[in-house]
C-alpha positions as CSV (number, residue, x, y, z in Angstrom):
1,X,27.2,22.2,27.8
2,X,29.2,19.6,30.6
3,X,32.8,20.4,31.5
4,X,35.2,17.7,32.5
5,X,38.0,18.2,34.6
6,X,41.2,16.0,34.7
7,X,43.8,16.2,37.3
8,X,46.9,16.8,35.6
9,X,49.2,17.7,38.3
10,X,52.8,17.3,39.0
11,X,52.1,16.5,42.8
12,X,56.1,16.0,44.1
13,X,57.3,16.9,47.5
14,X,61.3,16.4,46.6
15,X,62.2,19.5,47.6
16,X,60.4,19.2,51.0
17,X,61.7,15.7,51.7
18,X,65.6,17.2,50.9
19,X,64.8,20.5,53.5
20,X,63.8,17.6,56.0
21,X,66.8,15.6,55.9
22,X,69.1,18.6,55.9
23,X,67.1,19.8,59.0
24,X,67.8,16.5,60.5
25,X,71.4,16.4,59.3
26,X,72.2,19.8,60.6
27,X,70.0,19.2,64.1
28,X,71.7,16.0,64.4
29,X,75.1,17.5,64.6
30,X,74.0,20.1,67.1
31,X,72.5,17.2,69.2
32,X,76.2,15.3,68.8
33,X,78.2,18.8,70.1
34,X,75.7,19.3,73.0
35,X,76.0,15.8,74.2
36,X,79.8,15.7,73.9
37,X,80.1,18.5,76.3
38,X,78.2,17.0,79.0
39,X,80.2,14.1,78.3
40,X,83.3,16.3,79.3
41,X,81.4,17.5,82.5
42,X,81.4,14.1,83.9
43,X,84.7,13.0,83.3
44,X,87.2,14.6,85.6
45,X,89.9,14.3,83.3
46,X,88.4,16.5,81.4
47,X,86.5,19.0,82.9
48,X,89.0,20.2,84.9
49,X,88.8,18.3,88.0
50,X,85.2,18.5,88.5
51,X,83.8,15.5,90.9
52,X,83.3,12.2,88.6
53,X,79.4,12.1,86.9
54,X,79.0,15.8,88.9
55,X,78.4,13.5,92.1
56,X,77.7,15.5,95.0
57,X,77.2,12.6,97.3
58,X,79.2,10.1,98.9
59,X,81.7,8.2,96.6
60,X,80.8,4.6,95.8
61,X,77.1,4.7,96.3
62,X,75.6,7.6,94.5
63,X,76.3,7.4,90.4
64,X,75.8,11.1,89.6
65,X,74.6,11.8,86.4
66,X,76.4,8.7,84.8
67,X,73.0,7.7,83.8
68,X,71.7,11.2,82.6
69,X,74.7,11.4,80.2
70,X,74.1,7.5,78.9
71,X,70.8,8.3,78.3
72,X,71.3,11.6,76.3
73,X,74.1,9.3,73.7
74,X,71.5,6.9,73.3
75,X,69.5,9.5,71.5
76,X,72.4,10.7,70.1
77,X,72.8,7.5,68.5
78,X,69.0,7.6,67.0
79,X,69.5,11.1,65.9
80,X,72.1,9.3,63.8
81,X,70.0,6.5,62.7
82,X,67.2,9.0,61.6
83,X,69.5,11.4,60.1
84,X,70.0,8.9,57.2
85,X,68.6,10.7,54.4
86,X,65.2,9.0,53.4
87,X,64.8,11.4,50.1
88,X,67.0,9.6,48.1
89,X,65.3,6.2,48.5
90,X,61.8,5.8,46.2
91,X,59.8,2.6,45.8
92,X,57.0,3.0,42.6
93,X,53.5,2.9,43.9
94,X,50.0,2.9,42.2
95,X,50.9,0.3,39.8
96,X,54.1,2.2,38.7
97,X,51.9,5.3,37.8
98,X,54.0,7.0,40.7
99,X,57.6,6.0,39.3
100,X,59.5,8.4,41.5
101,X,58.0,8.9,45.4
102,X,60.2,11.5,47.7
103,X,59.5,10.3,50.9
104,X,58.9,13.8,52.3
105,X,56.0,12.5,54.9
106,X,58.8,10.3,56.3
107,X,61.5,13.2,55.8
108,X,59.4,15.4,57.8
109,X,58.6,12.3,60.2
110,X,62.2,11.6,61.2
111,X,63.0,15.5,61.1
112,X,60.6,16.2,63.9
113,X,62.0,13.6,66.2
114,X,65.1,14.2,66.1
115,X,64.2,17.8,66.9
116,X,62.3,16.6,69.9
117,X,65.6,14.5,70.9
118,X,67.8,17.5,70.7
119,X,65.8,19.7,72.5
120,X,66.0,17.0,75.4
121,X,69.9,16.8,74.8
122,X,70.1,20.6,75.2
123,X,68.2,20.4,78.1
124,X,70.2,18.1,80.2
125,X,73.1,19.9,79.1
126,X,71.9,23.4,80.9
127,X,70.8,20.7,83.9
128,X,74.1,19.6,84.0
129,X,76.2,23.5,83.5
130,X,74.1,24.4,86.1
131,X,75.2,21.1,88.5
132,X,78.8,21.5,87.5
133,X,78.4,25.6,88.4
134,X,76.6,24.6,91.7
135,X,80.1,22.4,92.5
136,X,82.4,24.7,91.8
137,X,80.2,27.9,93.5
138,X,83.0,28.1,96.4
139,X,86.1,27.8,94.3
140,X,84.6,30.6,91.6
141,X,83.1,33.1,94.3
142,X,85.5,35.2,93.2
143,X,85.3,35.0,89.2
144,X,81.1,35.9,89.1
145,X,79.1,34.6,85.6
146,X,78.7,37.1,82.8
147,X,75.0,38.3,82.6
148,X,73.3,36.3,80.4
149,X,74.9,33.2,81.8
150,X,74.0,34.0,85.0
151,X,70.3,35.1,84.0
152,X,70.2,31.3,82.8
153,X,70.9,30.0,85.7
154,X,68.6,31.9,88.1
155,X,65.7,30.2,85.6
156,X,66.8,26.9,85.8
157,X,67.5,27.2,89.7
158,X,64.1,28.6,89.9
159,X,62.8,25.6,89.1
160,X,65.7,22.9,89.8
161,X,67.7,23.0,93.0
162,X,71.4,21.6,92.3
163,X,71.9,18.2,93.4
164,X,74.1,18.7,96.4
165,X,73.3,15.6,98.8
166,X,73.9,12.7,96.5
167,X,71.8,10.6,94.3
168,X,67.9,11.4,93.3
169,X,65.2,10.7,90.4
170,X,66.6,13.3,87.4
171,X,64.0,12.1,84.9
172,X,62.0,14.5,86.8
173,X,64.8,17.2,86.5
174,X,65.1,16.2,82.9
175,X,61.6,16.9,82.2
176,X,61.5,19.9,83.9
177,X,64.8,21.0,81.8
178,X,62.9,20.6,78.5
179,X,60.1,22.2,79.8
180,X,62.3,25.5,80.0
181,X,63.9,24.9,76.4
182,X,60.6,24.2,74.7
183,X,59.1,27.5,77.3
184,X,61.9,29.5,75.4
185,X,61.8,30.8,79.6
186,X,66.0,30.5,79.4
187,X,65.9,32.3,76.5
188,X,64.0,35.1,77.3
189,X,66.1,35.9,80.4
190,X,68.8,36.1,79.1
191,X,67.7,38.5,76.1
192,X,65.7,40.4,79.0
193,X,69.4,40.5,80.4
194,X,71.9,41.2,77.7
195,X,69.5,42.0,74.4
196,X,68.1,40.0,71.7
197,X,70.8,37.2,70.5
198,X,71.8,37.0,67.0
């Protein structure tokens, strides 16, 4: 006796695809709040009086970390571009045999990049705490960080001196500064420091 088999299944990744774009909706946002503070840190206005783009060096021919911050809103701005949901768009294939098609590869796709971006954006915002704390070391000697802030700090400085004699390449120190996000190294201090974070 021969058996045939038919495929007769319902093969749909909908539900993946909508996780996706809510991942990149939600990691967007955070990505858009991180970059907005180091926004603040460069403008003196509002950081409190801190030196203009964190500049360390002479005024008028060092930039800071203009440049650092433009970078970071430019993949702010692609976050945003990817974030646009891609589950709710179909185009038929295989002759119209697949009437409905979620998108999910591309979902997922989009959803990973903008993870990558944000965990750059993060990054350069720790680089750029840790610049703005490096500034303001004389002024605060009397107010000392908290623990876990502090046990930040001591990892990135490990690896990152501040930027105290003007002007240098920070696509190195940005690199670096992922390096420690993606490590989880920061992370770990600090929960070596003050306990696991919730």
């Amino acid at each position: 006796m021969t058996t045939t088999w038919f495929s007769g299944g319902n093969f749909h990744g909908q539900s993946l695809a909508q996780i996706m774009d809510l991942v990149a909706i939600a990691v967007t946002d955070l990505g858009s709040i991180s970059e907005r503070r180091l926004a603040r840190l460069i403008d003196p206005t509002m950081s409190y009086g801190l030196p203009r783009n964190l500049n360390a060096g002479p005024q008028g021919v060092n930039t800071g970390y203009a440049a650092v911050q433009c970078s970071m809103s430019a993949l702010v701005m692609e976050n945003r571009t990817l974030a646009t949901p891609g589950s709710i768009d179909s185009i038929p294939g295989k002759g119209n045999a697949e009437d409905h098609v979620s998108n999910s590869t591309w979902c997922a796709r989009k959803a990973r990049t903008i993870v990558a971006n944000t965990e750059q954006i993060v990054a350069v915002e720790l680089l750029m705490a840790a610049q703005a704390l490096a500034l303001t070391a004389p002024l605060a000697a009397a107010h000392p960080l908290g623990r876990g802030t502090a046990a930040a700090l001591d990892v990135i400085r490990a690896a990152i001196p501040p930027a105290l004699d003007g002007d240098r390449r920070f696509d190195t120190e940005m690199a670096t500064a992922l390096d420690l996000v993606r490590s989880g190294a920061i992370i770990e201090a600090v929960e070596a420091t003050v306990g696991p974070l919730e």
